[in-house]
C-alpha positions as CSV (number, residue, x, y, z in Angstrom):
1,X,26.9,-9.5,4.4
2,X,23.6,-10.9,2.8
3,X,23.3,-7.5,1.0
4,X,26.7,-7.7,-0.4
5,X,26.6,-11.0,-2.1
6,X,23.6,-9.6,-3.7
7,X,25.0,-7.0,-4.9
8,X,27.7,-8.8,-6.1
9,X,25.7,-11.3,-7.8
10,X,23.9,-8.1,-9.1
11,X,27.4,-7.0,-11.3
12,X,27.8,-10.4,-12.1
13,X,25.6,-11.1,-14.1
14,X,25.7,-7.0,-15.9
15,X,28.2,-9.2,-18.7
16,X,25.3,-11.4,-19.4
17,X,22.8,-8.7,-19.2
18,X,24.6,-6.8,-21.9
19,X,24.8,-9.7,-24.1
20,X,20.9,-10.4,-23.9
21,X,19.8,-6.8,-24.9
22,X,22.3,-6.9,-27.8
23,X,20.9,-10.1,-28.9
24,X,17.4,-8.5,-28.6
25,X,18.4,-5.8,-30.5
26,X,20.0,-8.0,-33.3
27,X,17.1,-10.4,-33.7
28,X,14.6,-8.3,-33.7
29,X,16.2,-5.2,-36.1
30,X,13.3,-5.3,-39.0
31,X,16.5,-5.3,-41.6
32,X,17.7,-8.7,-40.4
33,X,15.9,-11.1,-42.4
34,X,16.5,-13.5,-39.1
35,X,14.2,-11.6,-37.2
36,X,11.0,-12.7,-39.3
37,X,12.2,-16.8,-38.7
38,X,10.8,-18.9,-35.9
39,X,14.8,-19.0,-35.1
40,X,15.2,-15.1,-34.8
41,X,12.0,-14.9,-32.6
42,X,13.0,-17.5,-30.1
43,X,16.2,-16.3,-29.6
44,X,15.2,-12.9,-29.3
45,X,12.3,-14.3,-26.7
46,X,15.4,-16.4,-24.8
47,X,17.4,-13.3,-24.5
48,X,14.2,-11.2,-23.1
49,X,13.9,-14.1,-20.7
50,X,17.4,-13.6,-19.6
51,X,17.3,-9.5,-19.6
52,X,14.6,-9.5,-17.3
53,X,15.3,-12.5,-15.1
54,X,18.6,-10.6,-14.0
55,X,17.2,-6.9,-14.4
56,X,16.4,-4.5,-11.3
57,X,13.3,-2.7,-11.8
58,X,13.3,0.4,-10.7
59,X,10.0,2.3,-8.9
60,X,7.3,2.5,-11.2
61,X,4.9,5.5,-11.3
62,X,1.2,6.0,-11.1
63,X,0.7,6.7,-14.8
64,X,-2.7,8.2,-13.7
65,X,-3.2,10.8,-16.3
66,X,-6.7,10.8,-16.8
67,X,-10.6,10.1,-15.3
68,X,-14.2,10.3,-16.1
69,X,-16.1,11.7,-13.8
70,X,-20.6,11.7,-15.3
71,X,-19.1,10.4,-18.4
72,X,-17.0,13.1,-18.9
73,X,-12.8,12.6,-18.8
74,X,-11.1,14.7,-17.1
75,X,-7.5,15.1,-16.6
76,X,-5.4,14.1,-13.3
77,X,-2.2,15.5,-11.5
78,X,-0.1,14.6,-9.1
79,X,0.5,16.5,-5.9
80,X,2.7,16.3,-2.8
81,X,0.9,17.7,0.1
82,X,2.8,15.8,3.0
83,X,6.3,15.2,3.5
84,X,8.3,13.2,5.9
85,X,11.6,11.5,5.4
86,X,9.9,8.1,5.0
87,X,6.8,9.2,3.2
88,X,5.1,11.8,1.4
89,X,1.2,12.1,0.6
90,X,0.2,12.4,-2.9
91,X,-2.8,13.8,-3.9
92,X,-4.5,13.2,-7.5
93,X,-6.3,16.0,-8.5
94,X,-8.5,16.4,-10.8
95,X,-9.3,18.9,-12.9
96,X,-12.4,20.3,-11.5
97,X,-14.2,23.9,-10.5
98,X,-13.4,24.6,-6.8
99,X,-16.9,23.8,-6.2
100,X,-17.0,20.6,-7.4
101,X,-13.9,19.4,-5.6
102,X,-15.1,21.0,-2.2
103,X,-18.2,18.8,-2.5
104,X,-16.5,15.7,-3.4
105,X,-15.7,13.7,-0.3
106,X,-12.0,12.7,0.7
107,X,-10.3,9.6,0.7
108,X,-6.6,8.9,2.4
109,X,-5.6,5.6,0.6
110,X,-2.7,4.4,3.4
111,X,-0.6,1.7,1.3
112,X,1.0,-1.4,3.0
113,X,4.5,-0.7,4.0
114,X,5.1,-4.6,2.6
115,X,8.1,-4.6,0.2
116,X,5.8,-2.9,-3.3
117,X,5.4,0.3,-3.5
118,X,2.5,2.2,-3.5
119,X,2.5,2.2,-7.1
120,X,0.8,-1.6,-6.4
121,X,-2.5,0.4,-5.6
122,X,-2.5,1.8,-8.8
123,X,-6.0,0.2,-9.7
124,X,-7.2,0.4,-6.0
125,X,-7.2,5.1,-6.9
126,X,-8.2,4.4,-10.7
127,X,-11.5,2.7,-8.8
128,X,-11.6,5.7,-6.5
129,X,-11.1,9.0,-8.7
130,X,-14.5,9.2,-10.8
131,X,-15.9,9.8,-7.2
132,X,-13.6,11.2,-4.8
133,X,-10.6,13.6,-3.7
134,X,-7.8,10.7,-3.7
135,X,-4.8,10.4,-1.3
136,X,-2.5,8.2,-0.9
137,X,1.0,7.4,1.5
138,X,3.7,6.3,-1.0
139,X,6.4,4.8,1.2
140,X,10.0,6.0,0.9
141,X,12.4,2.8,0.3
142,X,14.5,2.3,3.2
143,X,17.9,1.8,1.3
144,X,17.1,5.7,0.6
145,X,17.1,7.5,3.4
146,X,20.0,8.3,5.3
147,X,20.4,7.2,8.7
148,X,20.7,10.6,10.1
149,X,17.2,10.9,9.7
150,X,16.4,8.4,12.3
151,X,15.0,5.5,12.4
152,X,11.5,4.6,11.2
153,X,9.4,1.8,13.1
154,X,5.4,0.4,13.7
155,X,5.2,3.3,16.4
156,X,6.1,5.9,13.9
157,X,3.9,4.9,11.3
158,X,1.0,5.3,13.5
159,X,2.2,8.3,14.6
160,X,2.5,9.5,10.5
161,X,-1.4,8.3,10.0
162,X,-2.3,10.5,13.0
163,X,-0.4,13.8,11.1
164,X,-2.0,13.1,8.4
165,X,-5.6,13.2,9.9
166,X,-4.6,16.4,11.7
167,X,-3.9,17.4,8.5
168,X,-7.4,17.2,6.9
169,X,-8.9,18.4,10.3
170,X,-10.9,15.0,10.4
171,X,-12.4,15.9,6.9
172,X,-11.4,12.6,5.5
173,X,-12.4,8.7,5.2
174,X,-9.5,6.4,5.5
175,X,-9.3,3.3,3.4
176,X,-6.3,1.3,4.9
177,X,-5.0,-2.2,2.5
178,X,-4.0,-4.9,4.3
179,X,-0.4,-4.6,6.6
180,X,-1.8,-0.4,7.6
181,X,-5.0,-2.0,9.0
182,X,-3.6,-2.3,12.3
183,X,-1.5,0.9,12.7
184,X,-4.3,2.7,11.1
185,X,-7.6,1.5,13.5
186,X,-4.4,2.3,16.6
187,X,-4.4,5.4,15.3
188,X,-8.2,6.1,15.3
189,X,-8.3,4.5,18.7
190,X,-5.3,6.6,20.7
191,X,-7.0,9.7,19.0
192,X,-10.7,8.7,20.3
193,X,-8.9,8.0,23.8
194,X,-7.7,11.7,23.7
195,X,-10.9,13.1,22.8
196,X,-9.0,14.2,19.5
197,X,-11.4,15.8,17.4
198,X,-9.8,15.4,14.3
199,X,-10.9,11.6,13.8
200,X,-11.7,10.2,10.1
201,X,-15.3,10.4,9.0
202,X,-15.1,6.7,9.0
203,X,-12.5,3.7,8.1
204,X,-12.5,1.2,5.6
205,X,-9.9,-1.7,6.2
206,X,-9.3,-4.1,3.7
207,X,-7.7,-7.7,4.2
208,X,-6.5,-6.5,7.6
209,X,-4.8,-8.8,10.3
210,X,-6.5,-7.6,12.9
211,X,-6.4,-11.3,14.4
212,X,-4.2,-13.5,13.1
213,X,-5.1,-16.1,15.6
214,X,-8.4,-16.6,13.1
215,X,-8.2,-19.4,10.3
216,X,-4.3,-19.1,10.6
217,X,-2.8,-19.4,7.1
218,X,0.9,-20.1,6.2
219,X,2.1,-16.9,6.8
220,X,0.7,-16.5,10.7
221,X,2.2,-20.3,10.9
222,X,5.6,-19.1,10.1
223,X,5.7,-16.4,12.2
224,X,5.0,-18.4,15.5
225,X,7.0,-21.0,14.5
226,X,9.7,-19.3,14.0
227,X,9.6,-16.3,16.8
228,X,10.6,-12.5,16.0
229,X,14.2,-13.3,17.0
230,X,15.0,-15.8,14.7
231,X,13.3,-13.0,11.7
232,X,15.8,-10.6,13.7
233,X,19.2,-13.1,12.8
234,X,18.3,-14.6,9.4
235,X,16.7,-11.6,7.5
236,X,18.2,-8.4,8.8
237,X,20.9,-6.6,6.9
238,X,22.6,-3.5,6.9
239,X,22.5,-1.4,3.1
240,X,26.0,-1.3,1.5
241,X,27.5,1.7,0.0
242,X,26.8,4.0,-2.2
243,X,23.1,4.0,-1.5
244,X,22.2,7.0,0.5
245,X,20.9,5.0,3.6
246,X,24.2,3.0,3.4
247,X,24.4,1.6,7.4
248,X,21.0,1.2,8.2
249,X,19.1,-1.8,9.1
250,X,16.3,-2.7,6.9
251,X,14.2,-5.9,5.5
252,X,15.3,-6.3,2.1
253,X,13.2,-6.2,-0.3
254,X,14.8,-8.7,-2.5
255,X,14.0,-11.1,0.3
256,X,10.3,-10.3,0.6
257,X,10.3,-10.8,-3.3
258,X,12.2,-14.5,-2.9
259,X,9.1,-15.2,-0.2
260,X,6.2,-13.7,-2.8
261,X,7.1,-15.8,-5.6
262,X,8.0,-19.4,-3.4
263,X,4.3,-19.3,-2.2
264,X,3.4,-19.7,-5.7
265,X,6.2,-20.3,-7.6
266,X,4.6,-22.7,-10.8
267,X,2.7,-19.9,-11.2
268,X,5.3,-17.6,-12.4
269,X,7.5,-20.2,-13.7
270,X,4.6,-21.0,-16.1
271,X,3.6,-17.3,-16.6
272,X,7.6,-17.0,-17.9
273,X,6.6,-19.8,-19.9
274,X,3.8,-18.5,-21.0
275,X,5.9,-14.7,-22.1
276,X,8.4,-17.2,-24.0
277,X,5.5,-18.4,-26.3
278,X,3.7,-15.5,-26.6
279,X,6.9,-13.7,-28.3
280,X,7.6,-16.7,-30.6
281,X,4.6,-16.2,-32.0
282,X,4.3,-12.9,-32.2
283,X,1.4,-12.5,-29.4
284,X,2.5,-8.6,-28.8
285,X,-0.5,-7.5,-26.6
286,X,-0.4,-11.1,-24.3
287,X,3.8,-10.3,-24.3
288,X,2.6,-6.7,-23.0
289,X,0.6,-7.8,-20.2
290,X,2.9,-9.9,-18.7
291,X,5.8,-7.1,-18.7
292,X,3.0,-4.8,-17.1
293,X,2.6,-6.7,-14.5
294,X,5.8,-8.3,-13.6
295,X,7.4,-4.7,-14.0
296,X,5.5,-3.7,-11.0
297,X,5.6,-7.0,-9.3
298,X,9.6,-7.5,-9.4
299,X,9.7,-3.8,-8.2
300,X,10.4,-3.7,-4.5
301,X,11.6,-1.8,-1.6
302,X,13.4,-2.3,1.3
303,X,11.5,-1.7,5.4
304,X,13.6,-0.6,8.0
305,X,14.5,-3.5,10.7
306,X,12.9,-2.2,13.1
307,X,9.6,-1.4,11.4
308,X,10.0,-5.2,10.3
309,X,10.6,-7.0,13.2
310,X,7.8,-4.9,15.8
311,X,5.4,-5.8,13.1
312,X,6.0,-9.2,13.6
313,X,6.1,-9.2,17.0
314,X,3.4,-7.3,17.7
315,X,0.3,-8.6,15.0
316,X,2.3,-12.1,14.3
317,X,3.9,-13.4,17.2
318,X,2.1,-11.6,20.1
319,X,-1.4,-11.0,18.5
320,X,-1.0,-7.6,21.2
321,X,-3.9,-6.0,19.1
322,X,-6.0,-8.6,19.4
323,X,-5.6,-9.6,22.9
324,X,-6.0,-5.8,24.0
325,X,-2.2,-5.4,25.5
326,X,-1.1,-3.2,22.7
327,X,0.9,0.2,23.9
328,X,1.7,2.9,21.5
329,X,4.8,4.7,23.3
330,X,3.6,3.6,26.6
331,X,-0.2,4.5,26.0
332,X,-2.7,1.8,25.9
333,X,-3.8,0.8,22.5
334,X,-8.1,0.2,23.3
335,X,-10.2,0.2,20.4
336,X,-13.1,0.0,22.7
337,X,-12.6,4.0,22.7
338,X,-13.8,4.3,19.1
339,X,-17.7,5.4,19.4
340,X,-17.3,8.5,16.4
341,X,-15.7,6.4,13.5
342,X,-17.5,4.3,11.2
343,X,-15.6,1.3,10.4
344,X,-16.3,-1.4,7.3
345,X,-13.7,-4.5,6.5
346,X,-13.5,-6.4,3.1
347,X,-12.5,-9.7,3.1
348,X,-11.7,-11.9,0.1
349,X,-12.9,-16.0,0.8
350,X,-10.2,-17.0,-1.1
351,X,-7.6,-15.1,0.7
352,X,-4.4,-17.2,0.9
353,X,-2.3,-14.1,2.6
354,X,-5.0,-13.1,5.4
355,X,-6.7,-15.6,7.0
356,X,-11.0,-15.6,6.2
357,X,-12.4,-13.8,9.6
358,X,-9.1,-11.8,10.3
359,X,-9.8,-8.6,9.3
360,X,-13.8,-9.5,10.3
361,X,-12.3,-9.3,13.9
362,X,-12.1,-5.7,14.1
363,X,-16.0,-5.7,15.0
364,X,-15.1,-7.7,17.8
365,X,-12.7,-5.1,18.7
366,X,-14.4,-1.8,18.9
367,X,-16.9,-3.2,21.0
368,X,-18.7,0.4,22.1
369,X,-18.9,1.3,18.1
370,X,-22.5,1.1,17.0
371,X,-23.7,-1.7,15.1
372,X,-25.2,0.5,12.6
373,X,-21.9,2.3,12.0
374,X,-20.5,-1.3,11.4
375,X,-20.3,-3.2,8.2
376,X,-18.6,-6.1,6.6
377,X,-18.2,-6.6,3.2
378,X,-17.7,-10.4,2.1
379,X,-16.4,-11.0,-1.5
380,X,-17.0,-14.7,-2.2
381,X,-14.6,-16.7,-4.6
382,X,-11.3,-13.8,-4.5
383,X,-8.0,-13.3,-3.4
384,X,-6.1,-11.3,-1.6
385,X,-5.1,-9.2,-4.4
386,X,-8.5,-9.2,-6.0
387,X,-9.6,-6.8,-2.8
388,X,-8.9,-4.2,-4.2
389,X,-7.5,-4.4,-7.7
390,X,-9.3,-5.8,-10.4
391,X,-12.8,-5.3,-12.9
392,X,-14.5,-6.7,-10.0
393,X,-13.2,-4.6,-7.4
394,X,-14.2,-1.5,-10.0
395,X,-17.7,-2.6,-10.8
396,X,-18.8,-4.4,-7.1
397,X,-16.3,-3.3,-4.6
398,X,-15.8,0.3,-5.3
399,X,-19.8,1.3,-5.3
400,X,-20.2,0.0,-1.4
401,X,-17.3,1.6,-0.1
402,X,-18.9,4.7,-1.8
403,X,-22.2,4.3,-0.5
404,X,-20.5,3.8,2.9
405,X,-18.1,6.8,2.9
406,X,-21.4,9.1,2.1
407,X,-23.3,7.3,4.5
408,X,-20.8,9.2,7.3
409,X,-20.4,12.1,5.0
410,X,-21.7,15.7,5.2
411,X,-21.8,16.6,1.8
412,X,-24.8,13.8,1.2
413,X,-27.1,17.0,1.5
414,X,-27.4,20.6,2.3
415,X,-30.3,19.6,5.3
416,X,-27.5,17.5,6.9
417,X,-24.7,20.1,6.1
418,X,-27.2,22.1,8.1
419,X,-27.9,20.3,11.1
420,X,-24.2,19.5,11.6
421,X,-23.4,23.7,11.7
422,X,-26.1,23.8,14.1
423,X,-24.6,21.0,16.3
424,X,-21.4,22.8,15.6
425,X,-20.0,19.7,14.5
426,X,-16.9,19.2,12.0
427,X,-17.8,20.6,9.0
428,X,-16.1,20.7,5.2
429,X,-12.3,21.7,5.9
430,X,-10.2,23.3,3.7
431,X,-8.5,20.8,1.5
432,X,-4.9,20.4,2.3
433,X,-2.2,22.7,-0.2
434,X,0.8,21.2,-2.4
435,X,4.1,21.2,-0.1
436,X,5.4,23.7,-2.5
437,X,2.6,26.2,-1.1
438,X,3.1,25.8,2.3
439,X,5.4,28.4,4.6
440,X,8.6,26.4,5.4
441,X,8.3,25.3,9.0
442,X,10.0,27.4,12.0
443,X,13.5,25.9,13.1
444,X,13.3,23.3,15.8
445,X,10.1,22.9,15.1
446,X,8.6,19.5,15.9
447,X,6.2,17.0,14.4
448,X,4.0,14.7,16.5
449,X,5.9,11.8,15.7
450,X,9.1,13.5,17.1
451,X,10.6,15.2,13.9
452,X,11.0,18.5,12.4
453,X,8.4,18.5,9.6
454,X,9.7,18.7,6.0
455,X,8.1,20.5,3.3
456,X,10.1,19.7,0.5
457,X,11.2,17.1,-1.0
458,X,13.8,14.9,-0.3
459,X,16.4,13.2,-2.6
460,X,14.7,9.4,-1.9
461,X,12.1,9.2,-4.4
462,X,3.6,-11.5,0.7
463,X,5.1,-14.4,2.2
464,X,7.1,-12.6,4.9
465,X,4.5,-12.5,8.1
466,X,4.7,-8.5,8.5
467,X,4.5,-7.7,5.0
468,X,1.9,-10.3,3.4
469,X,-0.3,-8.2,2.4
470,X,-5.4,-12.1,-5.8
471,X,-11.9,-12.3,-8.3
472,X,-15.1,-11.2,-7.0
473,X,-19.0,-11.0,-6.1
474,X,-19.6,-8.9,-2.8
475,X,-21.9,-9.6,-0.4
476,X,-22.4,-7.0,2.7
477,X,-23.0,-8.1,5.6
478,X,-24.7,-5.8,8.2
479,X,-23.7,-6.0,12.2
């Protein structure tokens, strides 16, 4: 029902809508002498206000067009090498000789499933391009897919990131952002468990719970308080008709949005503020900003319930990660087993959404790891967001994951190319092709997570605890 009266408050307010963006369009028509007054500017602004207070925004794209790679630019393009029903792997590639791409070293970028799309890491792979082969997941919005393609939960997901490593034969680093920080180091752990050959080089995990029982913030507070079943009867709704997942369960992502903006809600009522002024007097680039960024922000999807509520239960509630009872499907969830993967976690000190030592814990965790394959990355004075968006995240943050990533990479040098064909160990793999390239897989043929795979595509295109997921010097700090 929840759903429904949103939806209904949704055409409600289309009436008003309409009237705003003809009001825009009167006041600010360059033949109506009105629209040079400090009258016809304010009541142009006041409409804008209106339009976009009652707009949906739809899901932004990547935009990426372009890099520089040794000061020269070089154009980018999108590619679909993965496909699921609730994800699909995109690969930027740029426009490189064959050579120079097979010596560039490959990074997975595995987005938070956390009510934003992936599009929210759009600064995170502008950081990453002028010095790597850049993937990342891009999440399908629940409301999209239809229930006969099944249902979609934490289990799953891990079960996705481990498809995907198969799918660059272990010839990739993995740089997981916030929620994916625990489904991605389960993934790395059942796989080193199994003797699984095809582990990432190494892992980067970035404002990860990993313990949520360290410096607790409001989030982790919420959660306990509250319990998974009372997140199971207050914010779980079916999807109405006519979307294509019409009947399913999910998180909506309205919701998470009402959660985002109460933690720091004079904030955006003064950046609105802020917008109103900037249009009266004509401050076009300021104006500009804002919409930028509040046209991604206000963007949002919805999870599936169950993906939702085992998140919450599991990292939030039980802390099963952290206290070593976590099961995948039954199998025991031990990140003692990692010895092979390199791991490095970024924390920001300012980090209202995950807690300072949470993510820090996953040292703890892989106990039998190496201390020198181990580093922590401590970036004084920022925010969550600040991780791993930002001009400080570009010119501090970005250079030590690269160093690291090459640290644990074979194309550092032909002598250790070398030495690892002599130890007949994992070499450079073939990169993976666009979907459109690939043979169509055999009937009944079954993924690892349960599902026949899908090569093409489909129609589908933090204050909550399972998806809280904003400045910057770094300082590493060796273990």
């Amino acid at each position: 029902m929840l759903y429904h009266l949103y939806e209904l408050a949704h055409a409600a307010m289309s009436p008003a809508r309409t009237a705003a963006d003809q009001t825009i369009l009167f006041f600010r028509n360059p033949f109506n002498p009105l629209a040079h007054t400090t009258l016809g500017r304010g009541t142009a602004a006041a409409a804008e206000l209106i339009e976009r207070s009652t707009r949906r925004y739809s899901k932004p794209s990547f935009g990426i067009t372009k890099t520089c790679v040794d000061g020269k630019e070089l154009a980018v393009h999108e590619e679909v090498v993965w496909q699921r029903p609730f994800c699909k792997l995109i690969h930027f590639r740029r426009d490189l000789p064959e050579a120079a791409v097979r010596a560039a070293s490959r990074v997975l970028v595995v987005a938070p499933m956390s009510g934003h799309y992936a599009t929210l890491l759009r600064g995170t792979v502008e950081g990453l391009l002028p010095f790597h082969e850049v993937y990342i997941t891009d999440w399908a919005d629940a409301r999209m897919v239809p229930v006969a393609e099944g249902h979609f939960d934490l289990d799953d997901y891990t079960d996705y990131v481990i498809d995907m490593f198969h799918l660059f034969k272990g010839d990739v680093h993995v740089l997981a952002v916030c929620q994916p920080s625990v489904p991605v180091l389960s993934a790395v752990a059942l796989m080193e468990a199994r003797l699984d050959p095809n582990v990432p080089r190494s892992m980067i995990l970035m404002g990860g719970p990993m313990d949520t029982r360290v410096s607790r913030t409001a989030v982790n507070e919420l959660a306990e308080k509250k319990g998974t079943e009372w997140f199971r009867r207050h914010v779980i709704t079916p999807v109405p008709w006519p979307y294509p997942g019409f009947g399913r369960e999910v998180y909506p992502g309205f919701l998470q949005l009402t959660g985002f903006m109460s933690m720091n809600l004079d904030r955006h009522v003064n950046a609105h503020q802020d917008l109103f002024l900037h249009l009266v007097k004509g401050d076009g680039d300021s104006a500009e900003k804002h919409r930028e960024f509040y046209d991604e922000y206000l963007a949002v999807m919805d999870l599936t319930a169950e993906f939702y509520l085992q998140t919450v239960d599991q990292v939030f509630v039980k802390h099963t990660l952290a206290k070593g009872t976590m099961t995948h499907r039954g199998e025991p969830v031990d990140p003692r087993a990692i010895r092979r993967v390199a791991l490095m976690t970024i924390e920001g000190e300012k980090d209202d959404i995950t807690g300072f030592g949470q993510c820090e814990a996953a040292h703890r965790l892989c106990a039998n790891l190496p201390r020198t394959m181990k580093q922590h990355l401590l970036a004084p004075k920022v925010g969550h967001y600040g991780i791993f968006n930002g001009s400080r995240y570009r010119r501090e943050i970005v250079p030590e994951i690269t160093a690291f990533m090459r640290a644990y990479d074979v194309r550092v040098s032909k002598f250790r190319r070398f030495v690892t064909s002599l130890r007949r160990k994992r070499g450079i793999e073939a990169a993976p092709l666009p979907v459109m390239d690939l043979p169509k897989a055999p009937a009944g043929a079954q993924s690892k997570a349960g599902r026949t795979p899908i090569v093409t595509p489909t129609t589908a295109n933090a204050a909550s605890p399972a998806n809280a997921a904003d400045h910057l010097s770094a300082r590493p700090v060796r273990h």
